[in-house]
N, C-alpha and C positions, 0 to 999 in steps of 0.2 A: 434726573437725579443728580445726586452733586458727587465731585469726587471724592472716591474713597483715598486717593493716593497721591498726593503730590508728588512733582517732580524729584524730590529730596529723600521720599518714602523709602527707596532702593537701600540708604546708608545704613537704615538701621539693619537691616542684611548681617550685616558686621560685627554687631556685636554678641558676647557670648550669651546670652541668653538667644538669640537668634539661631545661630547655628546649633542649639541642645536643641529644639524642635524644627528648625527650619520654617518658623515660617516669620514673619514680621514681630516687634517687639508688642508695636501696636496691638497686633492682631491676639497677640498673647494676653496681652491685657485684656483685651477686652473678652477673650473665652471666659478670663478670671473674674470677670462683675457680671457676665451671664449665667457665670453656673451662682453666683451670691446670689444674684437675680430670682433664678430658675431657683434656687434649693428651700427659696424662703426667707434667708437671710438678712434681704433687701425687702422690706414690705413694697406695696402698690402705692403710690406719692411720697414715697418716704425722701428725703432730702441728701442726695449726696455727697458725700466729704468733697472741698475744694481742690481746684487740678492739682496747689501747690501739699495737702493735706494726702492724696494718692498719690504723688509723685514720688514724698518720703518713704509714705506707705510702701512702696513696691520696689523701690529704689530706681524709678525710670525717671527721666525729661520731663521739665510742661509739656514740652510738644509731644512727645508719645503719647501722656496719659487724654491730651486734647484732641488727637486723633481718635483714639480708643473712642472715646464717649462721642464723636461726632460719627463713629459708625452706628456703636448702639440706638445713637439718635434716628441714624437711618434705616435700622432693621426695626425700629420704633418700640426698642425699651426703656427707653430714656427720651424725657422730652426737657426743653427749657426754658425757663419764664424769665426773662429780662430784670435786671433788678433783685431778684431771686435766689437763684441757681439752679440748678439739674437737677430732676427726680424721677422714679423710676414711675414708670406707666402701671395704668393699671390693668389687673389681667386682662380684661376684656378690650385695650386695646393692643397687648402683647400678641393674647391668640388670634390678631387679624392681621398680623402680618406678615406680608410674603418675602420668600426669604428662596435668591435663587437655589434651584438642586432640592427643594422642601418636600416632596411626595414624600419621603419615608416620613420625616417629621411631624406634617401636615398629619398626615394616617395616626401617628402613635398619639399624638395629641386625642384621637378621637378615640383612642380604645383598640383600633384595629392594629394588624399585621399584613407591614407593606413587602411586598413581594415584585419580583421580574421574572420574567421567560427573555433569554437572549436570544432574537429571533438571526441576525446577524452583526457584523463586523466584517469590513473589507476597506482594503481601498480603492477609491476611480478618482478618476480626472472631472473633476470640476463642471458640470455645463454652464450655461451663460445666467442664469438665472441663480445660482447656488454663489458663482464666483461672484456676483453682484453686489448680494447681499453681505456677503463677507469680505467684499474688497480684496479678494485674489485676483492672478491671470485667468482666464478660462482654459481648462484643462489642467490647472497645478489639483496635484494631487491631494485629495481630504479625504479624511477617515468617516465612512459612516456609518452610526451605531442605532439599530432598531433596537428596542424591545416592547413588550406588553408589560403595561404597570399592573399588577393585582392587589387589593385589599383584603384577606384573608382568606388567600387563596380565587377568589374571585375576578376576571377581569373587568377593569373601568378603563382603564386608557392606551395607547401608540404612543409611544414617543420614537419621533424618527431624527436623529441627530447629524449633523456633518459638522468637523470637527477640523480647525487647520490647527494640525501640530510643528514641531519644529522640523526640517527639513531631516528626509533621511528615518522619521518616529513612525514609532507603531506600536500597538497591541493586539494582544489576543483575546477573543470571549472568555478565556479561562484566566487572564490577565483581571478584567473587570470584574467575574466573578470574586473571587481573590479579595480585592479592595474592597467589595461592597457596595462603592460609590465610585462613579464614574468622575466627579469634580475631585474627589479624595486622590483618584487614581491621576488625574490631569494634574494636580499640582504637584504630588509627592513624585511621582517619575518626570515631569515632564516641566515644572512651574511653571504652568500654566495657572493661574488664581483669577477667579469668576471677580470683575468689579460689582457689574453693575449691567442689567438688561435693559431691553426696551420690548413690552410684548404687545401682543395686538393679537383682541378677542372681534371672533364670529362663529357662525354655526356652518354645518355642513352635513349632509345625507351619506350613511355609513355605504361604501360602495362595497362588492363584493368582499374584498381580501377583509376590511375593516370588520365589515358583518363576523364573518366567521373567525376572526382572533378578539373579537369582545362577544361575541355570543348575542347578537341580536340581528334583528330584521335588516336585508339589504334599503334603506331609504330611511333608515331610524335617525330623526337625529343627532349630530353629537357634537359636544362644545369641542372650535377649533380655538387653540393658543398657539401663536406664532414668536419666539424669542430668539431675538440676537442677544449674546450676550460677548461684554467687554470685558478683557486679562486689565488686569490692572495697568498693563501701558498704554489704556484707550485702546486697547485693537479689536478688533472685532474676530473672536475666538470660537462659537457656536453659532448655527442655526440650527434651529428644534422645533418641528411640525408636533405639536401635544394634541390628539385628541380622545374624548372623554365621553364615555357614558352619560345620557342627561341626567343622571341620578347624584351623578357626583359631583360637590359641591363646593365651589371655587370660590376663595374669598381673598379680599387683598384690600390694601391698605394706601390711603393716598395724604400724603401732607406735603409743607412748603416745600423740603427737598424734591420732589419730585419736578417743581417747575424751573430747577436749574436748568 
């Protein structure tokens, strides 16, 4: 995938529209042409205004509004024709893209209601395999965050998470309850902000513990998802073991940024 965040992306930090939400100017913008996107506003191909034409618009940089629109491009509601300019995707290939933290999203897109059971929260020390993956010492201390995903009420998936926060950090399951969202909860306490994953799919035989927090036969199989995911300074911030009822239906979206 390609960066979402150049070296330089920190400044905009500073200014006052940054600090009224805390999070990137960028990143504000670009909420602001997904809900135009999302409300209808923007039709499916429609053409839109040039960087220097939203720049005025909003009163931000070329460079902010050019970041803005290269993330959309990467969450793939926006695509660009050389010669052209930018237009917004059409639904059908909006609702195929994956978007790290998406199960609640994914779900309401379908109609359903996404739900959790917090199964635990603690912290331990690292072993060689977890610290590997995430580029820690072996034994430095990570937060790890189970729960059961449900769909209206129903269980479809595990997600087992280990999480490096900043030295000294923690929460509580009544913390994450609270947020709602676990990515919500890592950047607003903690700024921590999801770049960019890299996951990797295979299958696996539900073994005991798995059978009986999804409700199915011990040996069923079930989609494994394996994701590291990157904070916007490249590091590597999650690993998350996802697995999923075969019923449940995994869809994701592949274009040129992804062969950065």
């Amino acid at each position: 995938m390609a960066d979402l965040l150049d070296e330089t992306g920190d400044l905009e930090l500073a200014g006052p529209a940054a600090t009224q939400s805390g999070a990137p100017l960028y990143r504000q913008l670009a909420a602001k042409l997904r809900a135009e996107i999302e409300s209808g506003s923007r039709g499916s191909n429609e053409l839109l205004p040039s960087e220097r034409d939203i720049a005025v618009h909003y009163a931000m940089s070329r460079d902010t509004v050019r970041k803005a629109v290269r993330l959309l491009e990467e969450q793939g509601l926006l695509y660009s024709e050389q010669g052209r300019g930018t237009f917004v995707a059409p639904s059908s290939v909006r609702e195929m893209s994956r978007f790290l933290d998406s199960f609640s999203q994914d779900t309401e897109k379908r109609g359903g209601v996404a739900g959790q059971t917090i199964v635990l929260v603690e912290q331990l020390p690292a072993n060689l395999a977890i610290a590997g993956v995430l580029k820690i010492e072996p034994r430095q201390t990570v937060t790890r965050v189970k729960r059961i995903r449900t769909i209206d009420g129903a269980p479809v998936g595990i997600h087992d998470t280990y999480l490096v926060l900043p030295l000294g950090a923690a929460f509580t399951a009544e913390d994450l309850v609270r947020s709602g969202s676990l990515y919500r909860l890592l950047a607003t306490r903690f700024g921590l902000n999801a770049a960019e994953g890299l996951e990797s799919l295979s299958s696996v035989a539900a073994n005991a513990e798995d059978a009986s927090q999804l409700g199915v036969a011990i040996g069923a199989p079930l989609l494994l998802c394996e994701r590291i995911t990157l904070s916007e300074r490249r590091q590597p911030m999650e690993y998350c073991e996802m697995k999923y009822v075969s019923s449940y239906r995994y869809t994701t979206r592949v274009n040129k940024f992804s062969q950065k």
